[in-house]
ZABA-805180 format. One line per field, with one value per residue (C-alpha): x negated, y, z; residue number from 0. Coordinates in nm, 2 decimals, always signed. Example, Ala and Ser with C-alpha at 12.3 -4.5 7.8 and 13.67 -1.06 7.14 Angstrom:
BEGIN
east -1.23; -1.37
north -0.45; -0.11
up +0.78; +0.71
n 0; 1
***
This chain:
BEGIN
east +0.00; -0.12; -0.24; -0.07; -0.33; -0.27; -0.42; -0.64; -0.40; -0.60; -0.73; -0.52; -0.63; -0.61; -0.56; -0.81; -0.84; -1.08; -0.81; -0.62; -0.95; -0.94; -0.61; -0.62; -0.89; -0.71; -0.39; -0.61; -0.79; -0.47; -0.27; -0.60; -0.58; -0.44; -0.41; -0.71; -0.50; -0.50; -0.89; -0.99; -0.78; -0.97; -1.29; -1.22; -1.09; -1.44; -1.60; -1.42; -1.43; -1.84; -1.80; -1.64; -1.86; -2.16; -2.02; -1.90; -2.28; -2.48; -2.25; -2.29; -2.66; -2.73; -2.78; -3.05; -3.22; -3.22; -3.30; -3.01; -2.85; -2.59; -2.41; -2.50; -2.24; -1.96; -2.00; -1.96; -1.68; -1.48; -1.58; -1.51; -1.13; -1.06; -1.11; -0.87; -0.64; -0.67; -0.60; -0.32; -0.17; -0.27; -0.09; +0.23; +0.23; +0.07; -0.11; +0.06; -0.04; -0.17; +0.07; -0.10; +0.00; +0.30; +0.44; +0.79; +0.68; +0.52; +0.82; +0.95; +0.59; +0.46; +0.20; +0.18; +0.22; -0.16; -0.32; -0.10; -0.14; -0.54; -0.50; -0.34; -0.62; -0.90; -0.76; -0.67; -1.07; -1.12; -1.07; -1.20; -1.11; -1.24; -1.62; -1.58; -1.55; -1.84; -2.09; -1.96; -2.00; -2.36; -2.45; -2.39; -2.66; -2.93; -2.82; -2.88; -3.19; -3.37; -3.27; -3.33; -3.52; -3.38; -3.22; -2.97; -2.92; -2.87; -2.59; -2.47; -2.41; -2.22; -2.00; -1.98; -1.81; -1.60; -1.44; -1.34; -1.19; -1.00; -0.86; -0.74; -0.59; -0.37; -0.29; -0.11; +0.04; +0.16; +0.28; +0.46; +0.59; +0.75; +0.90; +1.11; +1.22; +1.34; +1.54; +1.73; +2.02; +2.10; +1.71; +1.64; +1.81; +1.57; +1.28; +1.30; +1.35; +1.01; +0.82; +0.93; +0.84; +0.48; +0.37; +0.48; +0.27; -0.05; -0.02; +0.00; -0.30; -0.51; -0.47; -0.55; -0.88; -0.96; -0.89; -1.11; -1.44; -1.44; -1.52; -1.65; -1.86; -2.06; -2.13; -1.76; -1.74; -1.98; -1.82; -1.46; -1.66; -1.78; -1.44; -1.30; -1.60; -1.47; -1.08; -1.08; -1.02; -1.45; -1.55; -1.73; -1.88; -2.10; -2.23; -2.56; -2.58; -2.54; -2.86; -3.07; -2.95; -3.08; -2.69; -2.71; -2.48; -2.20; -2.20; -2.05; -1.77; -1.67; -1.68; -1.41; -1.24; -1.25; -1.12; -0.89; -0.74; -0.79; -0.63; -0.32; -0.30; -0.27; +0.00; +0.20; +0.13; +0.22; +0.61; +0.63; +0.55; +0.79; +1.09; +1.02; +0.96; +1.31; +1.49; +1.57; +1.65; +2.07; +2.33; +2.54; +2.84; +3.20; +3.43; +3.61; +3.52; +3.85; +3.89; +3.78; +4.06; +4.17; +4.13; +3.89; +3.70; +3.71; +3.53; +3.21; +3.14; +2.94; +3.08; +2.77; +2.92; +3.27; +3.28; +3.16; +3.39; +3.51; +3.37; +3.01; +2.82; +2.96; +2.92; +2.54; +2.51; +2.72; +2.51; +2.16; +2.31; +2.40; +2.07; +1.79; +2.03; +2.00; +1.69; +1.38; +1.12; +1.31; +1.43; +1.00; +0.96; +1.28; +1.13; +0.77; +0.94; +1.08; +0.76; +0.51; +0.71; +0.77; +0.40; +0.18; +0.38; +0.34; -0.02; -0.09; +0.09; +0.04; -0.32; -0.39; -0.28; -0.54; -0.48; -0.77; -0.80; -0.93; -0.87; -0.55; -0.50; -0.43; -0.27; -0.20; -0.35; -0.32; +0.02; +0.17; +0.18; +0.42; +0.20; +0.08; +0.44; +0.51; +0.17; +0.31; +0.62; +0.55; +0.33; +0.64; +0.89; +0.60; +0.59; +0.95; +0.99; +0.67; +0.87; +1.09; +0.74; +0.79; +1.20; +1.25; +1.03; +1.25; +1.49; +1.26; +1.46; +1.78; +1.75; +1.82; +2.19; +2.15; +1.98; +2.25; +2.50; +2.38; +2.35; +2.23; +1.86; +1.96; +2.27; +2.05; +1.78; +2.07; +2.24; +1.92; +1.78; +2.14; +2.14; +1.76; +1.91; +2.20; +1.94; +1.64; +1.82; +1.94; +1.57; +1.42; +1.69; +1.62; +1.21; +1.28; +1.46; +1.20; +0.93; +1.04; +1.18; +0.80; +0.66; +0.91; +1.04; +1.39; +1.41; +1.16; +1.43; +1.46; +1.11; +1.10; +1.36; +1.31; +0.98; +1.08; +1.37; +1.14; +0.86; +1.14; +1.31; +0.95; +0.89; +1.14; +1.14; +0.79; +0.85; +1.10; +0.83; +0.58; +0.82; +0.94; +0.57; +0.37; +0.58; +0.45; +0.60; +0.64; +0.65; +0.94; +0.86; +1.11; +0.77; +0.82; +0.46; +0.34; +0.19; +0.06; -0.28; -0.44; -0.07; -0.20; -0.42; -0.20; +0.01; -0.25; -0.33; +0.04; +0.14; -0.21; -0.14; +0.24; +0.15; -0.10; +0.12; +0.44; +0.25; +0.08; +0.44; +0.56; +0.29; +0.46; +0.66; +0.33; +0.22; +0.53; +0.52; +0.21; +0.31; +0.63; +0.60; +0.95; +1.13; +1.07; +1.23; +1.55; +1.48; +1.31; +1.61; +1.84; +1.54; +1.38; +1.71; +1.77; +1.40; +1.40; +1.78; +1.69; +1.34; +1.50; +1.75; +1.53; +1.31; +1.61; +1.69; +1.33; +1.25; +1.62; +1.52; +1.21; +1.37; +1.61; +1.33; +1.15; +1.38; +1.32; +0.96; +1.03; +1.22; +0.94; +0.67; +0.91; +1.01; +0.74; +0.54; +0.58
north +0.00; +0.34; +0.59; +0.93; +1.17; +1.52; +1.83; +2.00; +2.33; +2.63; +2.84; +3.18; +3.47; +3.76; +4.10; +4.33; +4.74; +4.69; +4.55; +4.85; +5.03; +4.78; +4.83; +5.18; +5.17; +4.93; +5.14; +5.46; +5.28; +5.15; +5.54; +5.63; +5.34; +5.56; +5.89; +6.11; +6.40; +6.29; +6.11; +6.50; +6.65; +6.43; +6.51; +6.89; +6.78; +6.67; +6.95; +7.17; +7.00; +6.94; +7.31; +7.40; +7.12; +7.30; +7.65; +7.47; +7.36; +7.65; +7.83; +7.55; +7.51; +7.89; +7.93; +7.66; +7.81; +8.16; +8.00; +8.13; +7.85; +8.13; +8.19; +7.79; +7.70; +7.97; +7.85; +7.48; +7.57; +7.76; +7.67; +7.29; +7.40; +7.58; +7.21; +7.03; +7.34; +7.29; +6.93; +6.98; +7.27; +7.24; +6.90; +7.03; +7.36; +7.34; +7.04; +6.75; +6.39; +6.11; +5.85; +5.59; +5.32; +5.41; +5.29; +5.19; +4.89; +4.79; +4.73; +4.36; +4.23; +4.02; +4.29; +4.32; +4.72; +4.77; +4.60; +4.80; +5.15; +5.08; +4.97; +5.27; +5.50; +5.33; +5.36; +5.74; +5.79; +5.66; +6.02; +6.34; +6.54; +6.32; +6.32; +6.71; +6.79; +6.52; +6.69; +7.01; +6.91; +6.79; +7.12; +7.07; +6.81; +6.99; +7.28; +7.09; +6.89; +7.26; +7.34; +7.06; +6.77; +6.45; +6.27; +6.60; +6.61; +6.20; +6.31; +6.58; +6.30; +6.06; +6.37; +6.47; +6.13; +6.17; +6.45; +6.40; +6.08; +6.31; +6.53; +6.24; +6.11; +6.44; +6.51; +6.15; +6.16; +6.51; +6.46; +6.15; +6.25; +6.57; +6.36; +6.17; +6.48; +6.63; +6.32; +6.35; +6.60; +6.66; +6.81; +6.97; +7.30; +7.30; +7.21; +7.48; +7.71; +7.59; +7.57; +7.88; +8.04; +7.88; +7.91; +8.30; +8.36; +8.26; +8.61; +8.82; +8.59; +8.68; +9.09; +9.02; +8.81; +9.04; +9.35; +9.20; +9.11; +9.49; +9.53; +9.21; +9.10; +8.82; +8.68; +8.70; +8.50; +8.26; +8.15; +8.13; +7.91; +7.69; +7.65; +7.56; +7.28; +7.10; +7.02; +6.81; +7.07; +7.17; +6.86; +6.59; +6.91; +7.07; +6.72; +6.83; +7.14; +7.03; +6.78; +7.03; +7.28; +6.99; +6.87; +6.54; +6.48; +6.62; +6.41; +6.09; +6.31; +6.48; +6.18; +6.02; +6.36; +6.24; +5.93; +5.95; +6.20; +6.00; +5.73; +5.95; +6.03; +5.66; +5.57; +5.85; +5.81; +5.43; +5.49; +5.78; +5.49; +5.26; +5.47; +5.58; +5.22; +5.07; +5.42; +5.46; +5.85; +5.79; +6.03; +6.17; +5.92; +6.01; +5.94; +6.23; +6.43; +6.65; +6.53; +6.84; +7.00; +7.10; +6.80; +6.52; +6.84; +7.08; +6.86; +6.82; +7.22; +7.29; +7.58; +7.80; +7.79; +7.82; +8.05; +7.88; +7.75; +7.46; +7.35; +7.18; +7.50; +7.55; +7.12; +7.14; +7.40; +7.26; +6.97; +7.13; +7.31; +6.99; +6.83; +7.17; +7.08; +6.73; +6.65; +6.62; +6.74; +7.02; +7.17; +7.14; +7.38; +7.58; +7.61; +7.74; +8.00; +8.15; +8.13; +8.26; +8.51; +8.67; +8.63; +8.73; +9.07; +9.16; +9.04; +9.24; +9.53; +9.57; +9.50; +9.69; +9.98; +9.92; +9.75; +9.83; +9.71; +9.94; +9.94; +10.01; +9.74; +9.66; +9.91; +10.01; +10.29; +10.45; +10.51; +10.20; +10.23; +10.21; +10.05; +9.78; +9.73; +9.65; +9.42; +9.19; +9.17; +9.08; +8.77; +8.68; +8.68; +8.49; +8.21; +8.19; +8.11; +7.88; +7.58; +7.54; +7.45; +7.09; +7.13; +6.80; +6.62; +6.60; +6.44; +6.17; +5.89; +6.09; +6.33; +6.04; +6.11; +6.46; +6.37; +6.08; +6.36; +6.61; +6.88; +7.18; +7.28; +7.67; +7.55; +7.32; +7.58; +7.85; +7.63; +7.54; +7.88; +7.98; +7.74; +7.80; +8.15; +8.08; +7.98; +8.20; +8.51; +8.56; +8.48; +8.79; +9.02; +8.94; +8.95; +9.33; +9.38; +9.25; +9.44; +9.74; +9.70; +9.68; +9.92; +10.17; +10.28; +10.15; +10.40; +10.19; +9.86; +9.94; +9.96; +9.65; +9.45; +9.56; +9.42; +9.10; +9.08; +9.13; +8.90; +8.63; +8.66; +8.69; +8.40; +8.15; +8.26; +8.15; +7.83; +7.75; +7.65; +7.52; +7.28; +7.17; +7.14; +7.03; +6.82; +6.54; +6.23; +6.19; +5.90; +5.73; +5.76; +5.93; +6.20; +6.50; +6.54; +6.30; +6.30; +6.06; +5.98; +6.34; +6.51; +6.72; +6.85; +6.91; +7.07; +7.29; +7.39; +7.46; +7.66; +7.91; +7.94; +8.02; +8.26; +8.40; +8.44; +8.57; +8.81; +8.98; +9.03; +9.21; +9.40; +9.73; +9.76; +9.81; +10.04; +10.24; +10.27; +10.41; +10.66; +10.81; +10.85; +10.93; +10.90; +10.54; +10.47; +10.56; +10.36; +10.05; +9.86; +9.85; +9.91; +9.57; +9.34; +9.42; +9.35; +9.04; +8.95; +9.04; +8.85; +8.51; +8.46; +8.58; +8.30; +8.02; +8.09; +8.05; +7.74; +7.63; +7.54; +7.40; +7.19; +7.03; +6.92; +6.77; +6.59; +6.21; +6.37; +6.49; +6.20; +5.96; +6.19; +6.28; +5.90; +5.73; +5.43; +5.12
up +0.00; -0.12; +0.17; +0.03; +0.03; +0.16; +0.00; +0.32; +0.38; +0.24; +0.59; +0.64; +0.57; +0.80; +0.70; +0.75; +0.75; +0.45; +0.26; +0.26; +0.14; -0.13; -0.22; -0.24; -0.46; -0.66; -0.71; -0.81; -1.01; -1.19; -1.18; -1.39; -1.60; -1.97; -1.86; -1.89; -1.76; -1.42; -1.46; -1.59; -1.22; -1.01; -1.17; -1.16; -0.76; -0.67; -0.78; -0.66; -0.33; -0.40; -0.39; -0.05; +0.09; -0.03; +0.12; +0.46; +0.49; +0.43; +0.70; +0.96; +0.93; +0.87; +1.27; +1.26; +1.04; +1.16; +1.47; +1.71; +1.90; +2.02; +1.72; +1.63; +1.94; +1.81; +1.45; +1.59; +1.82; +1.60; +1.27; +1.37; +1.54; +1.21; +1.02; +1.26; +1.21; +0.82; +0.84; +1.04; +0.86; +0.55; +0.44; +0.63; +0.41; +0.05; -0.06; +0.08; +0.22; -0.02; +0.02; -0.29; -0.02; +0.07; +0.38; +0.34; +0.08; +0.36; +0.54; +0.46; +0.49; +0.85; +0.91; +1.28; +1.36; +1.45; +1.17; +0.94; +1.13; +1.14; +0.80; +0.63; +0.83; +0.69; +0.33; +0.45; +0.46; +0.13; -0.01; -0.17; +0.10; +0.37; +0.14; +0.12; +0.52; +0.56; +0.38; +0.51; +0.82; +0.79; +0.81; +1.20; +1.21; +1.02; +1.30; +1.57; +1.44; +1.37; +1.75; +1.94; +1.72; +1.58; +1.90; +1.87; +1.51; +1.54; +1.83; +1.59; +1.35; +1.53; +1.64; +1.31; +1.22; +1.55; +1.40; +1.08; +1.25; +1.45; +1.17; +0.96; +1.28; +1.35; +1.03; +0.91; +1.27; +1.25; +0.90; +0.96; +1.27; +1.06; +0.81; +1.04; +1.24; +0.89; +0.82; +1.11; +1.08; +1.43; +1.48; +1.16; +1.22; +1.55; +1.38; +1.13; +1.39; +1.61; +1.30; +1.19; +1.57; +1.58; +1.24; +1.25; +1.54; +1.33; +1.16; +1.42; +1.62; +1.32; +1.36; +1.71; +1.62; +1.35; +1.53; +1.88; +1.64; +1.58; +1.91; +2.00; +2.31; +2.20; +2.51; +2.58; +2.24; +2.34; +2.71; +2.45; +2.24; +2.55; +2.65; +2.34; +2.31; +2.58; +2.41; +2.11; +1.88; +1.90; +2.11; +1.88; +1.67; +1.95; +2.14; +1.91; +2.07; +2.39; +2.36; +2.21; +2.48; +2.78; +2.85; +2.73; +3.03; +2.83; +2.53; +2.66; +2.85; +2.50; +2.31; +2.55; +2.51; +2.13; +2.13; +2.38; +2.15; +1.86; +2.03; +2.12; +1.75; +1.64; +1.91; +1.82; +1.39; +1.46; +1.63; +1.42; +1.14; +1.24; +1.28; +0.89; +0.76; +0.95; +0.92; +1.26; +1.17; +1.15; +1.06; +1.30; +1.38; +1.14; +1.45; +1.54; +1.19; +1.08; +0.72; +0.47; +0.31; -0.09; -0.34; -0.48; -0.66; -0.39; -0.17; -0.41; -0.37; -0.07; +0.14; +0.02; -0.32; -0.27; -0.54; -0.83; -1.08; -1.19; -1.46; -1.58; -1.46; -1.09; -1.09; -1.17; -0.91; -0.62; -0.71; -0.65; -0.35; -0.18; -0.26; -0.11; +0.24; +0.27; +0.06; +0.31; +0.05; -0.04; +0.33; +0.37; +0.12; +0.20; +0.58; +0.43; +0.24; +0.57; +0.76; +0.51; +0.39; +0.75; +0.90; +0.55; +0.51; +0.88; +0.89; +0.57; +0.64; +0.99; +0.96; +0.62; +0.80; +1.07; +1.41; +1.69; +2.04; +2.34; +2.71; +2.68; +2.44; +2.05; +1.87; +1.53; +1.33; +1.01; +0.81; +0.60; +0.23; -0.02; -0.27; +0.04; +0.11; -0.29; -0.30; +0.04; -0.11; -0.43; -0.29; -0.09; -0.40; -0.62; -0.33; -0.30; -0.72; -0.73; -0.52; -0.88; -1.06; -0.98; -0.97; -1.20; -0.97; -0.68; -0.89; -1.05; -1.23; -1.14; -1.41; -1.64; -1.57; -1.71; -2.01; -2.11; -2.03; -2.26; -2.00; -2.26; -2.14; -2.04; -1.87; -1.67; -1.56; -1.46; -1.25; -1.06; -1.02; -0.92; -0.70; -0.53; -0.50; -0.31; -0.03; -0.13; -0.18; +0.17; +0.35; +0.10; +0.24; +0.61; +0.57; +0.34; +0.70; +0.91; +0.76; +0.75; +1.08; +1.17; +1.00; +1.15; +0.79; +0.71; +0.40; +0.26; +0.25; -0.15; -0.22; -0.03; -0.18; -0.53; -0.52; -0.35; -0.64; -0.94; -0.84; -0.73; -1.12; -1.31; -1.07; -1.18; -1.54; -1.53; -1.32; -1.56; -1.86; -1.60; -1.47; -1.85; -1.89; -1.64; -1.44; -1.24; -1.10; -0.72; -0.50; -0.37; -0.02; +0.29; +0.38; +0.25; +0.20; +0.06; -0.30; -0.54; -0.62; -0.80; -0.76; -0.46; -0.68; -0.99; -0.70; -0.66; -1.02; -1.10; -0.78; -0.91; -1.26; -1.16; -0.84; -1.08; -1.43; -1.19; -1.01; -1.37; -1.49; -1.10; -1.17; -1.25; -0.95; -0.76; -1.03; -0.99; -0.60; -0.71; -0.93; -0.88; -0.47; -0.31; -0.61; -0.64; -0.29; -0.44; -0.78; -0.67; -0.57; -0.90; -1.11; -0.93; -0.94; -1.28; -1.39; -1.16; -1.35; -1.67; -1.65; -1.49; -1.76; -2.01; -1.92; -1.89; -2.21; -2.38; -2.16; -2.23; -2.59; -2.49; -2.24; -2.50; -2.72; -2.47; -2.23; -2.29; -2.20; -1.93; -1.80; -1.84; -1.66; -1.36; -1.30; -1.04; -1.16; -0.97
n 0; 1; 2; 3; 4; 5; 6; 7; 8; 9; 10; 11; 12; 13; 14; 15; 16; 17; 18; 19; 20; 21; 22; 23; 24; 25; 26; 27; 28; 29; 30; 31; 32; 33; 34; 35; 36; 37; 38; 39; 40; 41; 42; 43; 44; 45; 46; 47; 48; 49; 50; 51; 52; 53; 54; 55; 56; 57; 58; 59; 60; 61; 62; 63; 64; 65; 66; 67; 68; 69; 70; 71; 72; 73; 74; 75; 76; 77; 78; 79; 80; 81; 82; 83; 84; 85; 86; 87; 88; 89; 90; 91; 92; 93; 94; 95; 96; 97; 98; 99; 100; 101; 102; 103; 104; 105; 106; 107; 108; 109; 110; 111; 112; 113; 114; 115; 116; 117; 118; 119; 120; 121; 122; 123; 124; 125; 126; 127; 128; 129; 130; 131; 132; 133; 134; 135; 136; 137; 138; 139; 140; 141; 142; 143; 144; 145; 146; 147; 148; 149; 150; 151; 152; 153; 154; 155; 156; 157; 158; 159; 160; 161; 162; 163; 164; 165; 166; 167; 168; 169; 170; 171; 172; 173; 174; 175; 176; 177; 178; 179; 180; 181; 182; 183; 184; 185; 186; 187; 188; 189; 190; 191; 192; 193; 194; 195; 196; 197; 198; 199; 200; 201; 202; 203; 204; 205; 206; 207; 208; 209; 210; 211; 212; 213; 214; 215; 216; 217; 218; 219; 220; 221; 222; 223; 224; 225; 226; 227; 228; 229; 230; 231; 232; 233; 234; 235; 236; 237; 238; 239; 240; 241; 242; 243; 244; 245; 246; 247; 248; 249; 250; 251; 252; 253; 254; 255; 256; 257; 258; 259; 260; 261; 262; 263; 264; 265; 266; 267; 268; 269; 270; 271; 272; 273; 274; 275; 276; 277; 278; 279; 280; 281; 282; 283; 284; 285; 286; 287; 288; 289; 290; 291; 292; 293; 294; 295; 296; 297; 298; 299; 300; 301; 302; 303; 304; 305; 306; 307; 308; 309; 310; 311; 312; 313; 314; 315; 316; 317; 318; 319; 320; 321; 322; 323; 324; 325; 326; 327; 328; 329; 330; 331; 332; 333; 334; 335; 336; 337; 338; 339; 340; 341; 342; 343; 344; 345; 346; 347; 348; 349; 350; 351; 352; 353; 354; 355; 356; 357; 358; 359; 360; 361; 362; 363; 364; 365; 366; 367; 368; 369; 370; 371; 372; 373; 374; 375; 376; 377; 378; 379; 380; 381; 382; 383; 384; 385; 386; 387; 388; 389; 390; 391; 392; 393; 394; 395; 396; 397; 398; 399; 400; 401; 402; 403; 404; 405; 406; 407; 408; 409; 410; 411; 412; 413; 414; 415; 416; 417; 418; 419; 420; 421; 422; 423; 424; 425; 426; 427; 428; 429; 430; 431; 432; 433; 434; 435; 436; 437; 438; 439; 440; 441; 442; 443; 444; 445; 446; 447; 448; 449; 450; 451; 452; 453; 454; 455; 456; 457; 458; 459; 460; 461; 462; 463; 464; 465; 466; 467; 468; 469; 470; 471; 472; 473; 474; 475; 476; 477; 478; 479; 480; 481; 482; 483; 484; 485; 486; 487; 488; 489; 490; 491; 492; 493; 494; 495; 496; 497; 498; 499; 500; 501; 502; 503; 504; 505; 506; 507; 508; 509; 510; 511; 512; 513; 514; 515; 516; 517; 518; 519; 520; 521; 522; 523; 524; 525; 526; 527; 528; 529; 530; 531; 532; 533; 534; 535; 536; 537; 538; 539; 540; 541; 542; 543; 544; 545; 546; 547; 548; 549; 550; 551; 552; 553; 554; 555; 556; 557; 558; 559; 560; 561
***
């Protein structure tokens, strides 16, 4: 009788953080794979980021080499705080999170929650970004080796890696833990607000920095720069120092600082993690909801545009209305419209016209100007337009339904720029009131608003052919900020060539504020809506046509790849 013969069972495999590296590679190398736009925007990413990192080195190591350990501990201090600020920030507010592994496909896989949290930060290091800050940061450990010898530019080293640790760290867990919140509908009206509250305050902070370096005390500056090497925002960039400077003693008590931090972060990313990949983020419950009055097609047009009519038009818009409230990538950019355009025109404002400190102290000097006033403004109505630069994006393979309903091109880019109005407009009239509140001047509301008006219209008539244009795909993913594999970058690109095209065609308020002095504070406001009018549907109806050639186009780029 035959003895069946058993194959020997292959040996598991476990899954490992370099996997994930692997992976990631893998996918980018894939997204490449055909499209020598995106390989010619990653290339043009590294340098550019070769570029900063050269710039971020000379300033760190310039203290070694002048040979001032003083200004080599403030540099550290704040120059390192600044980085974990960036990464932070940065993500939340213009360039977004690379999400190639996204996450959620994660989801239905038997990855325990640590192997998959360390996982995802090891492939988060595998970056441009990540190789730009290192090399920056080197510039630490030639610092402290000039200062103190090798054994403190070895320390340096190990600190330097400590940190950019830490900034990957907070910014996925920040980011992530964002996302979520903005899902939620119960909290998002209250996260706006906070957001709105502590990313306002960065303005005025920098007046009162700027203003305080005028008259700064440098050994003042140093003891602040001591203090803030002992919290994890400057701790694993000055341990260098602090060998060369005899306090070897403080090294291993900052770099528990770090990781205990570091640490933090990962707990916090990884339940931040989980609640996005199950979708713990519920609606509120329907019990007790009064059913919404007027018929089936009454109820499909938000309240905000009770207005419109009935008919393809007011359809498209209640449409777009309903999707910049609920959509989380689109509230995220609604929210950075209302915090950069308060903060930038006071800072610019307020501190163009000087702002001083003394004993009895800060205060502003100087009168505001008209022509200043124009200049802030116009930045503010140029921002506000440049969100629409990607507008077929947020729809991705949802657009298909326009194009096999042969929605007309100009009709489409009306209805959407009504509809980004119809939440945009209102935020330019409060900041117009804001400012001027501010400066003191409420006659200057017209010159305020016309400029906000005409920069917002040239704005979207521009963003109108850059989003027909250069659209790009996003991924399929519940954070708001994340982006695909060399889209942060084309982010970047289009948001300059916009702010920069938009702001050229504002241009003659500004020169008018110049030119005809009081008059213009009666002319600015009609003379500014209608320019900002005329300009926006000028530009719907030239990208209108272009649109309607190019729609099975545009449907294929915006649609993610799987």
């Amino acid at each position: 009788m035959a003895v069946p013969v058993t194959a020997p069972a292959e040996p598991v495999r476990t899954v490992s953080p370099r996997h994930f590296v692997r992976l990631k590679l893998r996918v980018m190398g894939n997204n490449f794979r055909g499209q020598g736009w995106r390989i010619a925007l990653f290339v043009i990413g590294v340098l550019v980021g070769l570029w900063f990192a050269a710039g971020g080195f000379l300033a760190f190591a310039a203290p070694g080499f002048a040979d001032e350990p003083r200004y080599a501990l403030m540099v550290a201090a704040f120059g390192g705080g600044l980085l974990v600020l960036g990464w932070l920030l940065l993500p939340l507010v213009f360039f977004g999170v690379d999400e190639t592994l996204d996450p959620a496909r994660f989801a239905l896989l038997p990855i325990p929650r640590r192997t998959l949290v360390t996982g995802l930060f090891a492939a988060a290091l595998a970056g441009v970004p990540v190789l730009a800050v290192l090399l920056a940061a080197a510039g630490l450990v030639v610092s402290a080796a000039l200062l103190g010898g090798p054994a403190a530019g070895a320390v340096a080293a190990l600190g330097v890696i400590a940190g950019v640790l830490l900034c990957v760290a907070a910014s996925r867990a920040v980011t992530s833990a964002f996302a979520t919140m903005l899902r939620s509908r119960r909290v998002r009206d209250l996260a706006a607000v906070l957001l709105a509250v502590l990313a306002a305050l960065l303005g005025p902070l920098q007046i009162v920095v700027l203003a305080a370096l005028r008259t700064a005390d440098w050994d003042r500056l140093v003891g602040a720069a001591r203090i803030v090497g002992w919290t994890p925002f400057g701790a694993p960039w000055t341990i260098g120092l602090d060998v060369a400077e005899g306090r070897a003693w403080a090294v291993p008590v900052k770099l528990l600082i770090t990781a205990l931090t570091i640490g933090a972060l990962l707990v916090w990313w990884s339940r931040s993690l989980e609640s996005a990949m199950v979708g713990a983020a519920s609606a509120a419950p329907a019990k007790g909801r009064r059913a919404p009055s007027g018929g089936a097609v009454a109820q499909l047009f938000p309240r905000a545009v009770g207005w419109a009519r009935r008919d393809r038009f007011g359809a498209l818009v209640a449409r777009e209305c309903r999707y910049w409230w609920r959509d989380a990538r689109r509230r995220a950019n609604l929210i950075t419209i209302a915090v950069v355009g308060i903060f930038v025109p006071v800072m610019v404002n307020v501190g163009g016209a000087g702002f001083t400190a003394d004993a009895e102290g800060f205060r502003a000097t100087g009168d505001p100007s008209p022509v200043l006033l124009s200049l802030s403004m116009l930045f503010v109505g140029v921002l506000a337009s440049v969100t629409l630069a990607n507008q077929f994006g947020f729809d991705g393979s949802a657009y298909a339904a326009n194009v096999v309903a042969g929605v007309s091109g100009r009709l489409e880019l009306r209805a959407r720029m009504t509809a980004f109005s119809t939440y945009v407009l209102p935020m330019l009239g409060v900041v117009a009131l804001v400012i001027t509140g501010v400066l003191g001047r409420p006659g200057w509301f017209g010159v305020a608003a016309g400029a906000l008006l005409a920069a917002y219209g040239t704005g979207l008539a521009i963003n109108g052919f850059i989003s027909v244009l250069g659209a790009y795909a996003l991924p399929e993913t519940s954070n708001p900020f994340a982006m695909n594999t060399g889209a942060g970058l084309a982010k970047s690109l289009l948001t300059l060539l916009s702010m920069v095209g938009s702001a050229v065609a504002a241009v003659p308020m500004v020169v008018a504020a110049a030119l005809l002095g009081d008059v213009w504070l009666w002319l600015a406001l009609p003379i500014g809506a209608g320019y900002g009018v005329g300009a926006a549907w000028l530009g719907s109806y030239l990208a209108g046509d272009v649109l309607d050639r190019r729609m099975p186009e545009l449907l294929a780029t915006v649609t993610p790849r799987r």
